[in-house]
Structures are given as structure tokens and as C-alpha cells.
N, C-alpha and C positions, 0 to 999 in steps of 0.2 A: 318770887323770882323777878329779878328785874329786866328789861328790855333787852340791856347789855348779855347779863348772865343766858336770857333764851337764844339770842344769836348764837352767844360763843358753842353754846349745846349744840344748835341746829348745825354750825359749822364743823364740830365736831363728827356728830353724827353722819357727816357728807362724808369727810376724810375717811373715818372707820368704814363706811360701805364699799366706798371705793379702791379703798385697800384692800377689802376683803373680798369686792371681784376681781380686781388684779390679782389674788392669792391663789383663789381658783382657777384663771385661765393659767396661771403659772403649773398648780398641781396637774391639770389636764394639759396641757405639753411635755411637762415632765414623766409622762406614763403613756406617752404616745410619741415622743420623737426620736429620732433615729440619726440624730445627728451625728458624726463623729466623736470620736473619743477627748480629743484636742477643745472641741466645744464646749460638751459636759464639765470637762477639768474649767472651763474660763466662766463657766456659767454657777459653778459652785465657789468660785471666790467673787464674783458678784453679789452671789446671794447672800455668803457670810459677810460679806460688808455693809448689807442693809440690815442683817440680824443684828450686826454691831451697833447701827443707830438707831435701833426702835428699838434696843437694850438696855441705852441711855436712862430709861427711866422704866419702873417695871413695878406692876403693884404684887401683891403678896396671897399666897393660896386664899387667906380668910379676908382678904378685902375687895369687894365688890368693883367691878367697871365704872366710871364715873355715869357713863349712861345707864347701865339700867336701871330698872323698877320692877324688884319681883312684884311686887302687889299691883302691877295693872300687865306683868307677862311679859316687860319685854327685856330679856337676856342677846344683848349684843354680839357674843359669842358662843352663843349656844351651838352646841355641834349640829343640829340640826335645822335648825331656823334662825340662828345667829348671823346678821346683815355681815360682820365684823367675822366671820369664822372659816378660815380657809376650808374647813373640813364639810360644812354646812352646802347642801345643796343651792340655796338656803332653801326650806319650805315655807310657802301662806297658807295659813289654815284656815279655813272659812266656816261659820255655819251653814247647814245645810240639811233638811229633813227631818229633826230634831236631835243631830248628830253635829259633827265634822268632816270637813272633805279637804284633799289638798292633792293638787295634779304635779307632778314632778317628771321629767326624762334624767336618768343618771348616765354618767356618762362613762371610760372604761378608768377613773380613780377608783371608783368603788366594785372594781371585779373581784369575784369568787372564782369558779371554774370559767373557762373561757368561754369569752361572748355576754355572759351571766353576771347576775348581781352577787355580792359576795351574800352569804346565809345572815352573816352579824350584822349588817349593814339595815336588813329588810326586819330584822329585831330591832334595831336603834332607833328605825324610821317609825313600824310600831308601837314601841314604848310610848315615842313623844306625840303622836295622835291620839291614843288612848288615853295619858294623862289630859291632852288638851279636851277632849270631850267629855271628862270628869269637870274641869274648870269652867266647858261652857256648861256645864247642867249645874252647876251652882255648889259643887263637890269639889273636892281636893285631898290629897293624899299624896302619899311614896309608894312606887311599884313595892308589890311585897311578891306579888308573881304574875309573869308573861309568860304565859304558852305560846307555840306558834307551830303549825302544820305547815308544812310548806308541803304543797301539794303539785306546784309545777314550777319549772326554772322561771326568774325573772329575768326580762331579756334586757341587754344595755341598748341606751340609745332609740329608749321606744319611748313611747308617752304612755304614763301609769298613772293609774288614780287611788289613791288613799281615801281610805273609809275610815271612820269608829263613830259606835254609839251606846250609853250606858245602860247595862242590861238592868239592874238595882242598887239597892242602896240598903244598908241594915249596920246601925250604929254608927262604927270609925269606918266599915268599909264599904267599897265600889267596884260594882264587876263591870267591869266596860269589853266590848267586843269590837274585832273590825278586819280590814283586807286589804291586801294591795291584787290590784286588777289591770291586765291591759286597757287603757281610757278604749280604745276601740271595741272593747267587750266586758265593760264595767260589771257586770252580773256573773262572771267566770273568776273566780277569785282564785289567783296564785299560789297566795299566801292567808293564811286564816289568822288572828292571835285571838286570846281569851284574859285577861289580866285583871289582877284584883290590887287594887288600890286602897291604902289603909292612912286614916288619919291618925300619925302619932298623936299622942299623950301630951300634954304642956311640957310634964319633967323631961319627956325626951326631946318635945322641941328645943328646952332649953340645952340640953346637954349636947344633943348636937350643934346647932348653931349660936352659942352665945357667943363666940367668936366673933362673928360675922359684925366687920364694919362698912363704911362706906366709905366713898373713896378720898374723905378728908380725914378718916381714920375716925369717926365718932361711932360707938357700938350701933351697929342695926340689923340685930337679929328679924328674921323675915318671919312674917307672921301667918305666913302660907309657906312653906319651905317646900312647893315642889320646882320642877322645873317645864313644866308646862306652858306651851305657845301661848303668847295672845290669839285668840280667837276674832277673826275680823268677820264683817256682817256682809261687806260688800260682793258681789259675784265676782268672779274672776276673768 
């Protein structure tokens, strides 16, 4: 890669970030304002006019982000940790204990019952810690199953700490376990999950992703096909 081609990347990657916290403060306005009616109506032909020029150009379900890199973890869009993903808290994952950990407050985009985290949300969050602490134990796989107790409401607007750590390992699969916790009472866990991680087979690797290209369109089947964080080393 040359000097030229890493700027233009690093330049990129600014743009996508910062579009993608602008996405967000927009999502968290837009489920918390009370504006008038008149408003809303002038604020949705706004917003259809920037959909119209980030439509301009638009890649396709089996072609990859020009940024990322499944095999070092970083998915630009990723719903949950994706720098680029309106939907994305985003989270950082960190090692931590011989596990993974990652502090988050959500705000009321991702409500359930009122005040509360929505149920599916505190599964999504799970899934993708879980896979990341298969990835940092040296493992990897596709959710084949996530349990989850939710054992007390998550609260909006609080500071919460995400757990997971892999319970074993036998053949293709991985049982990883973990919690989401008030950060203030990190030992009282809300939510519990349990998930077993399975390394597909080559033939299925191929059969699902042989599709998959990159974003000048040359085939690049991913040779870890999960979706799992990078896992970063540094404290938070």
C-alpha cells in the first residue's frame, strides 16, 4: 500500500466515523424530540435529500466496505461496534481477565418497555461480546445458539458493563458465557447469556461466502466468516 492509497484510507475512515456519530446524535433526537409537526415534515425532506446523495454510489449485499478487514476484526458497520453504523452504540471491546469487557450507557434509541433496554437489543449486545471472546481465545465460529436470562430490567441512560469469557472448546465448537451489569455493581448481573459457537466446515464456508468480494469487486471469501469485534489490549 502506498503512502498516497493509506492517507486516502485514513481520510476515509474519518469521514465514515464521523458520519456515523452524526447518524447517531440524529437517531437520539429523533426518538426524543418534541418538536412540532411542521418541523418533523421539514426535517424528513432534509433527510431524504442526503439519502439521495450518499445513494449516489452504493455497494452491493455480497461486496465488502472498502474499509474493512474481516481477518484483523474491523467491520466499519457493524451494528454493534461499527465506527460507520448509525445503529452501533458503537462498543470497544477490550481484554480483560482472560475474557472480554466493554462499558457502554444506551440511550432511549434502544428502548423496550419504558425507561428499559429493549430485550433484543441486550441479545445483539451479547451475541457480539461472546463471539469477540471466542476471537480473543484463539477460537472462532457462527452463533449456533445464545441463551439469555434476563433476570432484571436494564436501565437506559446508566453506565453498564459487558462481560464474556470461554467456558471450553471440543472440536468445531465454543461455549462462551457472559453478562451485562450495572458498571456500579458489576457482580449483580441483569442479564446472563450462554452461547455455543460452531466452526463451519470448508464446504459450508464456501457455500456461504463465495460470493463475497471486496470493494474493487475481486472474490474475497473471508477465511474466518464470523462477525466478531476486534479485540483491543489497551484499558479503557
Amino acid at each position: 500500500m502506498t503512502i498516497e492509497e493509506t492517507a486516502t484510507e485514513a481520510e476515509l475512515l474519518t469521514a465514515v466515523t464521523d458520519l456515523g456519530s452524526a447518524l447517531r446524535e440524529l437517531v437520539g433526537a429523533t426518538v426524543t424530540t418534541t418538536v412540532p409537526a411542521a418541523e418533523l415534515r421539514a426535517a424528513a425532506v432534509a433527510v431524504r435529500e442526503v439519502t439521495a446523495r450518499l445513494s449516489a454510489a452504493r455497494r452491493t449485499r455480497d461486496q465488502l466496505p472498502a474499509l474493512d478487514d474481516p481477518a484483523q476484526g474491523r467491520r466499519v458497520f457493524n451494528p454493534v461496534s461499527g465506527v460507520g453504523s448509525p445503529l452501533a452504540p458503537p462498543l470497544v471491546i477490550r481484554r480483560e481477565d482472560g475474557g472480554v469487557v466493554s462499558e457502554v450507557t444506551l440511550g432511549l434509541a434502544y428502548e423496550g418497555p419504558p425507561s428499559y433496554v429493549h430485550g433484543g437489543i441486550s441479545a445483539l449486545l451479547m451475541d457480539q461480546l461472546l463471539g469477540s471472546a471466542a476471537i480473543s481465545a484463539g477460537l472462532w465460529g457462527m452463533t449456533a445458539r445464545l441463551e439469555l436470562d434476563y433476570r432484571r430490567p436494564v436501565p437506559l441512560e446508566t453506565a453498564l458493563v459487558l462481560r464474556a469469557t470461554v467456558g471450553g472448546n471440543s472440536g468445531r465448537r465454543t461455549t462462551v458465557s457472559g453478562s451485562i451489569a450495572l458498571a456500579a455493581a458489576p457482580d449483580e448481573p441483569l442479564v446472563q447469556a450462554h452461547g455455543v459457537f460452531v466452526t463451519p466446515r470448508p464446504e459450508q464456508v464456501a457455500a456461504y461466502f463465495s460470493a463475497i468480494t471486496d470493494a474493487s469487486g475481486r472474490s474475497t471469501p473471508p477465511g474466518r466468516p464470523g462477525d466478531a469485534t476486534a479485540v483491543v489490549d489497551q484499558p479503557g
